[in-house]
N, CA, C and O atoms as CSV, one atom per row, in Angstrom:
chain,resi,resn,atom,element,x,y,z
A,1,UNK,N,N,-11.041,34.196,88.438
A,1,UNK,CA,C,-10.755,32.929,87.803
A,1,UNK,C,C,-9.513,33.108,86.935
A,1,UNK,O,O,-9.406,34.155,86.296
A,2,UNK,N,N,-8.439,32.047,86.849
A,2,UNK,CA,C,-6.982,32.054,85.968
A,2,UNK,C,C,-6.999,30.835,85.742
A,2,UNK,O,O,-7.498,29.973,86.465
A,3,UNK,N,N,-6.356,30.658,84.541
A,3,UNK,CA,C,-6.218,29.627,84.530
A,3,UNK,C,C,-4.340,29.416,84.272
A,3,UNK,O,O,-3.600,30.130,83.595
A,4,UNK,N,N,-3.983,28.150,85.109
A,4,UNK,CA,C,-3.000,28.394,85.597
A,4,UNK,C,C,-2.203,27.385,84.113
A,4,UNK,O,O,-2.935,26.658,83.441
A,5,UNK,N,N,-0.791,27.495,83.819
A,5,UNK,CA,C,-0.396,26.529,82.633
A,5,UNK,C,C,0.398,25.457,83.140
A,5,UNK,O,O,0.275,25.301,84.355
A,6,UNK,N,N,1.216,24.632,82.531
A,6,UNK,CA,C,2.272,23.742,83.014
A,6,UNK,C,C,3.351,24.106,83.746
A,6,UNK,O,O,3.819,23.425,84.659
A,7,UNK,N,N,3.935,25.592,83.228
A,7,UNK,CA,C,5.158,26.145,83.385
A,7,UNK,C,C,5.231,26.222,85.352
A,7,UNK,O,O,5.846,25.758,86.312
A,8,UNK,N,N,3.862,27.376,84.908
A,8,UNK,CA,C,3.902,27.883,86.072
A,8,UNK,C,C,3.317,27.050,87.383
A,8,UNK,O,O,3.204,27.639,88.458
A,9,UNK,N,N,2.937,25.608,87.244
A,9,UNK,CA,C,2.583,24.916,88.092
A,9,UNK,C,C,3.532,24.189,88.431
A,9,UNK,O,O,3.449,23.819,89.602
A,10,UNK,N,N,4.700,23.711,87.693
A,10,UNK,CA,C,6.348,23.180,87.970
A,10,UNK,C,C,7.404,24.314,88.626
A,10,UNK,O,O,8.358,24.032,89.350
A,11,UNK,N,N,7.112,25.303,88.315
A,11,UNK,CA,C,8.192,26.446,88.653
A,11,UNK,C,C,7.518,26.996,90.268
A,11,UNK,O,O,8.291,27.316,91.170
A,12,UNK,N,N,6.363,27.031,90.406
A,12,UNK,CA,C,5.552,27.008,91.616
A,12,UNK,C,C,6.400,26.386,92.835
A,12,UNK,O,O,7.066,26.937,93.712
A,13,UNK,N,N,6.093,24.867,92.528
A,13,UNK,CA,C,6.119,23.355,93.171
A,13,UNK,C,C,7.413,23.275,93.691
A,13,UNK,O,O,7.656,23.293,94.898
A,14,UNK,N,N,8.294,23.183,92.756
A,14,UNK,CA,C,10.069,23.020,92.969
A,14,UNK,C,C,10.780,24.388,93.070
A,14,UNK,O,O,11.172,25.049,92.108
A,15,UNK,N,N,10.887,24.712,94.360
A,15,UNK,CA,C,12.148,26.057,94.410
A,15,UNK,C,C,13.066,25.786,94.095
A,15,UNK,O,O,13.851,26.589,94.600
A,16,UNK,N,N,13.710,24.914,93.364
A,16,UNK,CA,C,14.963,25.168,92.570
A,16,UNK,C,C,14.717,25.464,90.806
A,16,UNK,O,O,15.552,25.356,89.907
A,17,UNK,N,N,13.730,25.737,90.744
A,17,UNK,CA,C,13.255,25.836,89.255
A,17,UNK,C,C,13.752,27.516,89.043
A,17,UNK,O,O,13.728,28.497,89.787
A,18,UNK,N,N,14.261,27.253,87.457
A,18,UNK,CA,C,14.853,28.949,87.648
A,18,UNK,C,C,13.351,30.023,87.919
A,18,UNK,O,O,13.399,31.154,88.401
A,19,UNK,N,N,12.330,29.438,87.550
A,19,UNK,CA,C,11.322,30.630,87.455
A,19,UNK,C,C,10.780,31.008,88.722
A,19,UNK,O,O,9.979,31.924,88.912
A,20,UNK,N,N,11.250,30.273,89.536
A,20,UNK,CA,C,10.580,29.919,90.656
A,20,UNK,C,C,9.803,30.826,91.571
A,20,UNK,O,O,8.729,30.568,92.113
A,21,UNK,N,N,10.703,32.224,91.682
A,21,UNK,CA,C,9.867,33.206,92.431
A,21,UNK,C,C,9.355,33.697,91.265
A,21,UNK,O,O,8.161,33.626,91.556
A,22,UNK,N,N,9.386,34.229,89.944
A,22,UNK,CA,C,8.015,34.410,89.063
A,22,UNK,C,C,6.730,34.094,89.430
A,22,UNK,O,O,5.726,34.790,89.584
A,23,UNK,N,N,7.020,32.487,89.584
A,23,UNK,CA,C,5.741,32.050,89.478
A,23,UNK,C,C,5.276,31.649,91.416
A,23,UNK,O,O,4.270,30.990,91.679
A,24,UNK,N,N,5.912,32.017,92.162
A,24,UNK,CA,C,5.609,32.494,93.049
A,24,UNK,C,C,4.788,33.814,93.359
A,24,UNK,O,O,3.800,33.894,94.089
A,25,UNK,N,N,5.266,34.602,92.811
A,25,UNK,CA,C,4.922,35.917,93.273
A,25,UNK,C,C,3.357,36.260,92.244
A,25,UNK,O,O,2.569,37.170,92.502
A,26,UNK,N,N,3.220,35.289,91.098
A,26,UNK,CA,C,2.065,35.221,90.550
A,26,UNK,C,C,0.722,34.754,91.091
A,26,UNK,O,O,-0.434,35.155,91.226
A,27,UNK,N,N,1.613,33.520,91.368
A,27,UNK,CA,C,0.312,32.670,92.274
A,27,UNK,C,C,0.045,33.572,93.456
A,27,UNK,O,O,-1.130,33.720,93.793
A,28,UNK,N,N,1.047,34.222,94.159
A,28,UNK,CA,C,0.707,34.902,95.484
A,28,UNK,C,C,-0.395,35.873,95.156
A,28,UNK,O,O,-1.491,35.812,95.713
A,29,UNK,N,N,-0.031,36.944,94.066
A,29,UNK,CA,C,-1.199,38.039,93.140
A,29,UNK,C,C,-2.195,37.407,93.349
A,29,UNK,O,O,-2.887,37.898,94.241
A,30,UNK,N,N,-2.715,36.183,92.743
A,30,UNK,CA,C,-3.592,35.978,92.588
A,30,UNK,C,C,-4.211,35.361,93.671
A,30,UNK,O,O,-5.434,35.504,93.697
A,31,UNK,N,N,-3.695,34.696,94.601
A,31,UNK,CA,C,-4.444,34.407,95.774
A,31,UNK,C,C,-4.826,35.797,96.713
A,31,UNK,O,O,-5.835,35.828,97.418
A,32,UNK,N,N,-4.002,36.770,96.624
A,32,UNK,CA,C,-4.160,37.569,97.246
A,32,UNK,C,C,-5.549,38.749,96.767
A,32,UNK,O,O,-5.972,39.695,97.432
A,33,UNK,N,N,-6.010,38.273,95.414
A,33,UNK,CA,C,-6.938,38.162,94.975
A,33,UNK,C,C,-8.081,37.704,94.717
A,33,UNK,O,O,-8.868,38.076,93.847
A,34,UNK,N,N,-8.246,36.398,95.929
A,34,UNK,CA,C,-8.784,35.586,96.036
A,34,UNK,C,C,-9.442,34.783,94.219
A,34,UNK,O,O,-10.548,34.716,93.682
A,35,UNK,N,N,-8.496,34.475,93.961
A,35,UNK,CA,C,-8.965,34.354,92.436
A,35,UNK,C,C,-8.611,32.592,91.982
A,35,UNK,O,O,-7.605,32.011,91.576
A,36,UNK,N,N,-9.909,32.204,92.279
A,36,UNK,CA,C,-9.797,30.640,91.766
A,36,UNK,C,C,-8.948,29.966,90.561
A,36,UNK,O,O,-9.062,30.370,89.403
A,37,UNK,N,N,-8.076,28.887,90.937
A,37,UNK,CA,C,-7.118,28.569,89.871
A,37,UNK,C,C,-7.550,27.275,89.298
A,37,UNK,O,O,-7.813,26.359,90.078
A,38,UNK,N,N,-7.677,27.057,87.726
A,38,UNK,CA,C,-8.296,26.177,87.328
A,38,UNK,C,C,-6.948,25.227,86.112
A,38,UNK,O,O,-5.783,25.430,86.453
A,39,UNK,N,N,-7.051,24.733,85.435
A,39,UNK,CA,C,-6.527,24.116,84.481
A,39,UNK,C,C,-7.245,22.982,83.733
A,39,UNK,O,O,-8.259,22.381,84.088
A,40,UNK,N,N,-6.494,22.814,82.604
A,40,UNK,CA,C,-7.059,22.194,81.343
A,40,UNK,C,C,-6.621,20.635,81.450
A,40,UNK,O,O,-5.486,20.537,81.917
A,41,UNK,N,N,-7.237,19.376,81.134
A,41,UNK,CA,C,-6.782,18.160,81.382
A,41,UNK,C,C,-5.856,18.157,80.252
A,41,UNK,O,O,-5.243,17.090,80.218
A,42,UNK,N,N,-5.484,19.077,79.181
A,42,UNK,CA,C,-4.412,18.782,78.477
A,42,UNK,C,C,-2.769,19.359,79.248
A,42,UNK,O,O,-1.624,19.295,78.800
A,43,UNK,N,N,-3.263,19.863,80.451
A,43,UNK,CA,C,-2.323,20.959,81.850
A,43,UNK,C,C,-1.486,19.547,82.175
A,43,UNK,O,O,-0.266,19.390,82.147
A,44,UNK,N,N,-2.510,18.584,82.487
A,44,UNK,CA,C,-1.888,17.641,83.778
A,44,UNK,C,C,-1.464,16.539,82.531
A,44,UNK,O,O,-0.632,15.765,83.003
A,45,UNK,N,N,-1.763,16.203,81.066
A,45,UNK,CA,C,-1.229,15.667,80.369
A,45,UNK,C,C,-0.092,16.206,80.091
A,45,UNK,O,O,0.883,15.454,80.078
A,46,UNK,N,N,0.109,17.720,79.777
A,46,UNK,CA,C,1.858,17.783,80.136
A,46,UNK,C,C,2.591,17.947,81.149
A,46,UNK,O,O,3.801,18.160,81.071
A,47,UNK,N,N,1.950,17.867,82.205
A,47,UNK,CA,C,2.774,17.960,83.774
A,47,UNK,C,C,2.934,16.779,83.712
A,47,UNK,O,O,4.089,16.768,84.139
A,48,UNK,N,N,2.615,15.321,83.445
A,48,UNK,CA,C,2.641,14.409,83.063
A,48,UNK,C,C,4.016,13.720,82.859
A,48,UNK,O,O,4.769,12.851,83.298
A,49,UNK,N,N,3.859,14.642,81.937
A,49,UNK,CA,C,5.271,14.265,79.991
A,49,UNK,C,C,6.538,15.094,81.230
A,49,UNK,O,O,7.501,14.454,81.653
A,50,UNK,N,N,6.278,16.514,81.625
A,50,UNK,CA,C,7.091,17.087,81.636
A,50,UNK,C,C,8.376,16.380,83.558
A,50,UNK,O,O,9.541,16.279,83.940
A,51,UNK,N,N,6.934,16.136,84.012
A,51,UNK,CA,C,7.395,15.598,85.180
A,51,UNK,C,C,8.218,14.350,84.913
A,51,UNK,O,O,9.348,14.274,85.397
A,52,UNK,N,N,7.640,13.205,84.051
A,52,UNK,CA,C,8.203,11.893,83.424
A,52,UNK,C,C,9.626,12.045,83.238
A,52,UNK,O,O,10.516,11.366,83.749
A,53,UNK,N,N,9.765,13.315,82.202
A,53,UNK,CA,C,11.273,13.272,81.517
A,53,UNK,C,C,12.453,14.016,83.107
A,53,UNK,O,O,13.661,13.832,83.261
A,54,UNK,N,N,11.532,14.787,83.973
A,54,UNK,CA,C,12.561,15.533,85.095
A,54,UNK,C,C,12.705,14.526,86.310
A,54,UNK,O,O,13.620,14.544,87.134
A,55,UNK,N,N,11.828,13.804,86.281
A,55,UNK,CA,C,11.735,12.932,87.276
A,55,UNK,C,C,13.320,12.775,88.157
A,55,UNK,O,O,13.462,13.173,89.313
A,56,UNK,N,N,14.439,12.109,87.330
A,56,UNK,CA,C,15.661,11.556,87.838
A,56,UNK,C,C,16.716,12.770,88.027
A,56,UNK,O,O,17.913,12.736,88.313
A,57,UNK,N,N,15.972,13.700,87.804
A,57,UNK,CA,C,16.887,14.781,88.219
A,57,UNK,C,C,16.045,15.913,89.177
A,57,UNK,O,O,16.570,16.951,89.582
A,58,UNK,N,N,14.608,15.506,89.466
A,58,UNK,CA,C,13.683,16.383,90.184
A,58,UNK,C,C,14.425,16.681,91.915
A,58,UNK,O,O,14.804,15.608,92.385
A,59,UNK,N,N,14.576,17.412,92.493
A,59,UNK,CA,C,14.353,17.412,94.123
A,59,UNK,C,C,13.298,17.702,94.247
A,59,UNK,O,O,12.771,18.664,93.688
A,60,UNK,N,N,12.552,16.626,95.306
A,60,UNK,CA,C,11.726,15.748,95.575
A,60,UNK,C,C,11.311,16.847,96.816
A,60,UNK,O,O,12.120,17.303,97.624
A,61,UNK,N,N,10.408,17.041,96.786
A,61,UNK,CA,C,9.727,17.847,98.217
A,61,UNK,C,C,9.917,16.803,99.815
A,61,UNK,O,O,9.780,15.617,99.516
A,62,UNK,N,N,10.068,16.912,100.672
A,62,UNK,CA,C,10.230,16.185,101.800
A,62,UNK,C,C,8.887,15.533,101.810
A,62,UNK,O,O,8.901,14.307,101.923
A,63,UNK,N,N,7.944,16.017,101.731
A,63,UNK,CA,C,6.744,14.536,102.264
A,63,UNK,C,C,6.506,13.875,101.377
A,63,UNK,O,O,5.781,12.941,101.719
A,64,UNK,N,N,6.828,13.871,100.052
A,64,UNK,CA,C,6.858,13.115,98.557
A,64,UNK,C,C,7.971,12.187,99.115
A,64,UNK,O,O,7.710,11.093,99.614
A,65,UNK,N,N,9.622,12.847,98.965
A,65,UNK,CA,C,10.818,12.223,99.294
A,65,UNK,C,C,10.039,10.965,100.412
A,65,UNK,O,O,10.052,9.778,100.088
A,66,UNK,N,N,9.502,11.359,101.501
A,66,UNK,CA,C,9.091,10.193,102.981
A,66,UNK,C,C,8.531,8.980,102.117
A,66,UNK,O,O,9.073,7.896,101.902
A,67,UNK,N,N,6.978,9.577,101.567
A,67,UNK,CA,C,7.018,8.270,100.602
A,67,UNK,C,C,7.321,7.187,100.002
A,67,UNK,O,O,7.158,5.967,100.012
A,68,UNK,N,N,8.023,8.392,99.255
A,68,UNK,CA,C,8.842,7.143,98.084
A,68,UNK,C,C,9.817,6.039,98.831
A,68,UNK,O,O,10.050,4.855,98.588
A,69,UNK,N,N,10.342,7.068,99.980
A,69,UNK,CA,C,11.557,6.352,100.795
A,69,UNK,C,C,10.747,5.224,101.511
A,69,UNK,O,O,11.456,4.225,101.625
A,70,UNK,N,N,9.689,5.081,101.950
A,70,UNK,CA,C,8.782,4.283,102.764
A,70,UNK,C,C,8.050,2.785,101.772
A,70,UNK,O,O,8.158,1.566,101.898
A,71,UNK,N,N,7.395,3.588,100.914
A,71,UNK,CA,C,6.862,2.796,99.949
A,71,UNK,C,C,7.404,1.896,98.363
A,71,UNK,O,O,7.135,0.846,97.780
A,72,UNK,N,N,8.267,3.039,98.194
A,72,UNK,CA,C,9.217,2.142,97.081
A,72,UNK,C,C,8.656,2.288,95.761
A,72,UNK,O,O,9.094,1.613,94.829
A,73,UNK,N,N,7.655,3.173,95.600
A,73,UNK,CA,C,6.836,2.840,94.178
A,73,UNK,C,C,7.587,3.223,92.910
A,73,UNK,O,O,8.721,3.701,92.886
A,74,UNK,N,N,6.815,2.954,91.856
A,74,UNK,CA,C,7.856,2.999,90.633
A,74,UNK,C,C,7.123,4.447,90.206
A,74,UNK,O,O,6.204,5.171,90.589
A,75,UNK,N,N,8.171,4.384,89.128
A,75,UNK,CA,C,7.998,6.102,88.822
A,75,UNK,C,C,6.648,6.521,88.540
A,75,UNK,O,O,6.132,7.397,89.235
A,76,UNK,N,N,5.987,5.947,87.527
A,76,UNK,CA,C,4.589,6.322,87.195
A,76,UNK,C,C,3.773,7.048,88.472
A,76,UNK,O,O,3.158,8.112,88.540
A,77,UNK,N,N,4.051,5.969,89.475
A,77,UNK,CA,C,3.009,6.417,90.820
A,77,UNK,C,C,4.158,7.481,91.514
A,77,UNK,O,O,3.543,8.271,92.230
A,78,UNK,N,N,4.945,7.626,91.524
A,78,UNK,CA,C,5.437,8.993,91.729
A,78,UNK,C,C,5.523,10.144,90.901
A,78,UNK,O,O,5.606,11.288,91.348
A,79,UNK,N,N,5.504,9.858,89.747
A,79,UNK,CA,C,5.010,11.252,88.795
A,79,UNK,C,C,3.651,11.965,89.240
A,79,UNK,O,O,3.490,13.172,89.419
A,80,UNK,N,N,2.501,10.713,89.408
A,80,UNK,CA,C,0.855,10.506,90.096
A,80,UNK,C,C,1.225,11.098,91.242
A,80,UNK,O,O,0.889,12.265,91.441
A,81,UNK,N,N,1.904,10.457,92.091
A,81,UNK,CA,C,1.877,11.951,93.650
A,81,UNK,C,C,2.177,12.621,93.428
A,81,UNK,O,O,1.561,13.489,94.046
A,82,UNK,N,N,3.209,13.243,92.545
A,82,UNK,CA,C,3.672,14.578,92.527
A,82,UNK,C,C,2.325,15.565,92.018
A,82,UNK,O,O,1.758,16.527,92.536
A,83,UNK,N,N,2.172,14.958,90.993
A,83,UNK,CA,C,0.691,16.044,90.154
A,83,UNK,C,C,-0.146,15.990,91.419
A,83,UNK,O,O,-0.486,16.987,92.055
A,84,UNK,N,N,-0.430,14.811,91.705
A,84,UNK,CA,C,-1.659,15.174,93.016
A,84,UNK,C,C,-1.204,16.082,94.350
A,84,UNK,O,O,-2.069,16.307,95.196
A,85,UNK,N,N,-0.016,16.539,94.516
A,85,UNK,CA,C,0.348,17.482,95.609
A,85,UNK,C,C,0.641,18.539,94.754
A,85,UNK,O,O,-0.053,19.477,95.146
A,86,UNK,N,N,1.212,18.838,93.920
A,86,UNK,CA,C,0.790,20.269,92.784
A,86,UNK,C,C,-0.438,20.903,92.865
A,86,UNK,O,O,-0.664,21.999,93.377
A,87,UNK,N,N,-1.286,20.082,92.283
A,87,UNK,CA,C,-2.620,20.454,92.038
A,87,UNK,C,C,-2.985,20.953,93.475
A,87,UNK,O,O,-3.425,22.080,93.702
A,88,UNK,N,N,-2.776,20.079,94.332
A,88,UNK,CA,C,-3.312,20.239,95.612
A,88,UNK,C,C,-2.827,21.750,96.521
A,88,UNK,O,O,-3.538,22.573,97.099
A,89,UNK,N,N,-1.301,21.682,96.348
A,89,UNK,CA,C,-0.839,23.205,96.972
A,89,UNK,C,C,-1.243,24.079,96.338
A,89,UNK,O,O,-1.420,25.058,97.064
A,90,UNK,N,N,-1.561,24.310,95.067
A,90,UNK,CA,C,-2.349,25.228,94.378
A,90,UNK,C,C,-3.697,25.142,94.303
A,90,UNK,O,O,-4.301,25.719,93.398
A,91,UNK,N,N,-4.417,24.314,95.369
A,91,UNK,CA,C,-6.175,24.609,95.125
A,91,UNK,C,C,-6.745,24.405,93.361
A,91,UNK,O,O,-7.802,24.972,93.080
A,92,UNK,N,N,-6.219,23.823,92.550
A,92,UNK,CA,C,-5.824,24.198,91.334
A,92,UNK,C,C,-7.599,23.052,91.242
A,92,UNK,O,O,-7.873,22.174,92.060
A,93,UNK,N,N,-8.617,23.516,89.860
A,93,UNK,CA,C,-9.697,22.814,89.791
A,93,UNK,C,C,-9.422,22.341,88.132
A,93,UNK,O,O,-9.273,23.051,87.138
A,94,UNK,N,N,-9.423,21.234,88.240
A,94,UNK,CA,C,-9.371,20.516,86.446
A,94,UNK,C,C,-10.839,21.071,86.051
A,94,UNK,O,O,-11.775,21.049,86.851
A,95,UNK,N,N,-10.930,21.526,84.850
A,95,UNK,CA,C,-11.886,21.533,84.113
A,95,UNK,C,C,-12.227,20.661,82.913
A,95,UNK,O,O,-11.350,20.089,82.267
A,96,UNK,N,N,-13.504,20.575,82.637
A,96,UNK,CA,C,-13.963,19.506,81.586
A,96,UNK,C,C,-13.832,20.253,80.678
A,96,UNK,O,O,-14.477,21.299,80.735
A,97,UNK,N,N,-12.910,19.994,79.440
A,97,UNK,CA,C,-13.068,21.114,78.379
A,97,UNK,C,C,-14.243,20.468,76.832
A,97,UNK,O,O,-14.383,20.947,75.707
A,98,UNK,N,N,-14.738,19.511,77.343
A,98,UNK,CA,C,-15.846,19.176,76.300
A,98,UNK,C,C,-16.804,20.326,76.124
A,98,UNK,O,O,-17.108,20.718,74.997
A,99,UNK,N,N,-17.387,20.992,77.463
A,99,UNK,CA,C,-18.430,22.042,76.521
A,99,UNK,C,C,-17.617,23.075,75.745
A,99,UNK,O,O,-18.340,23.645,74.927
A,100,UNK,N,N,-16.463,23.470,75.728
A,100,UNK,CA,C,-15.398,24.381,74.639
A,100,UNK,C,C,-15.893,24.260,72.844
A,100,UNK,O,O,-16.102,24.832,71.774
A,101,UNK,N,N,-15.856,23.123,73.555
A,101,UNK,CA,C,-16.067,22.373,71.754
A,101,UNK,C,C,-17.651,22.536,71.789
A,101,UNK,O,O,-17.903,23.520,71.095
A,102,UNK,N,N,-18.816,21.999,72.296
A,102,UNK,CA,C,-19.475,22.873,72.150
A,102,UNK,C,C,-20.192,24.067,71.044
A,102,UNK,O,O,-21.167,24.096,70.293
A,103,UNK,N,N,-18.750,25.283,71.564
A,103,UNK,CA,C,-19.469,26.257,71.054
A,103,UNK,C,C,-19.015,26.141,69.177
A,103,UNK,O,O,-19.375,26.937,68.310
A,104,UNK,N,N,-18.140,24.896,68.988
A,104,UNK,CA,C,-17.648,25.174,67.657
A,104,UNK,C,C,-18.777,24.531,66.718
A,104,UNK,O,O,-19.880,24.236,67.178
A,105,UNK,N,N,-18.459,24.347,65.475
A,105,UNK,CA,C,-19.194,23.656,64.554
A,105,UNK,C,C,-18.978,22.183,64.647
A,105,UNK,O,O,-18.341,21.903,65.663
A,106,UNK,N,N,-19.254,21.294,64.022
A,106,UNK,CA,C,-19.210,19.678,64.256
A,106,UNK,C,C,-17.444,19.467,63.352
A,106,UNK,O,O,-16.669,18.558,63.652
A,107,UNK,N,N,-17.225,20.253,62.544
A,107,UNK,CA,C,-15.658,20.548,61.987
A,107,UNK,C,C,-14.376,20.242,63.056
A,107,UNK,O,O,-13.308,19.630,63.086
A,108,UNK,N,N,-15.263,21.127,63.942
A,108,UNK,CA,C,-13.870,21.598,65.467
A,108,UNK,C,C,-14.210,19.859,65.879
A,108,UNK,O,O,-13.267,19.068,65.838
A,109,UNK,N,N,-15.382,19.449,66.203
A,109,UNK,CA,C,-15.525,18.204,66.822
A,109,UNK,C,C,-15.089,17.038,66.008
A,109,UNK,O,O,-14.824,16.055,66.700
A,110,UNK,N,N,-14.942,16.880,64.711
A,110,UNK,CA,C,-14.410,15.632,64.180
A,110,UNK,C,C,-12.867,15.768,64.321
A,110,UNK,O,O,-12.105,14.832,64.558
A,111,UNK,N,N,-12.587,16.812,64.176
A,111,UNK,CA,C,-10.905,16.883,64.513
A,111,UNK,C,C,-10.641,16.397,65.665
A,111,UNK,O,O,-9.929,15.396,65.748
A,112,UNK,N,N,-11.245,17.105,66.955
A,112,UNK,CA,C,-11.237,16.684,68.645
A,112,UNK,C,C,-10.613,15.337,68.259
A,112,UNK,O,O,-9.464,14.952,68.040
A,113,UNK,N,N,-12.312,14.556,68.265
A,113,UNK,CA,C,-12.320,13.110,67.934
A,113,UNK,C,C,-11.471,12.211,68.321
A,113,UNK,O,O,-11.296,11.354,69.187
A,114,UNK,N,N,-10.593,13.084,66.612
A,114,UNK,CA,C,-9.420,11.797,65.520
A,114,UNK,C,C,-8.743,12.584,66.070
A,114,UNK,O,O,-7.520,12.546,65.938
């Protein structure tokens, strides 16, 4: 089990990202490890932010690019395909991070909260 971050799920995705074989050759480790990849819903809230702001300067994977070229959608729902083919080439599993909190005192949970 890994849990995978923002960085390395953008630098993955887009081979023109400088990290790109880094986080290639990581993810490869670990598949080659058969080692389940998970992430935090605060992961895809900044793949989110981070995809939003790269968007107009992103190269676009070819079956994303067909899409957009076909369908026309506005950015939001293309930021939304992109995370959903991320997640997806990486087998990647969102986790619920409510039981985390859980293990804290009701302190950790009023902060959550607010």
């Amino acid at each position: 089990m890994a849990y995978v971050d923002t960085n390395v799920i953008i630098s993955f995705y887009f081979d023109d990202e400088r990290n790109h074989e880094i986080a290639r050759k990581i993810v490869d480790r670990l598949r080659g490890r058969n080692t389940r990849l998970y992430a935090s819903p605060l992961t895809i809230v900044e793949l989110f932010s981070a995809i939003s702001r790269k968007l107009p300067n992103l190269r676009l994977p070819p079956h994303v690019e067909i899409i957009v070229k076909e369908l026309k959608p506005d950015e939001k729902t293309i930021v939304h395909i992109l995370i959903g083919s991320m997640l997806e080439s990486l087998n990647i599993t969102v986790v619920d991070d409510d039981p985390i909190f859980d293990l804290f005192d009701n302190r950790v949970r009023m902060f959550y909260i607010f």
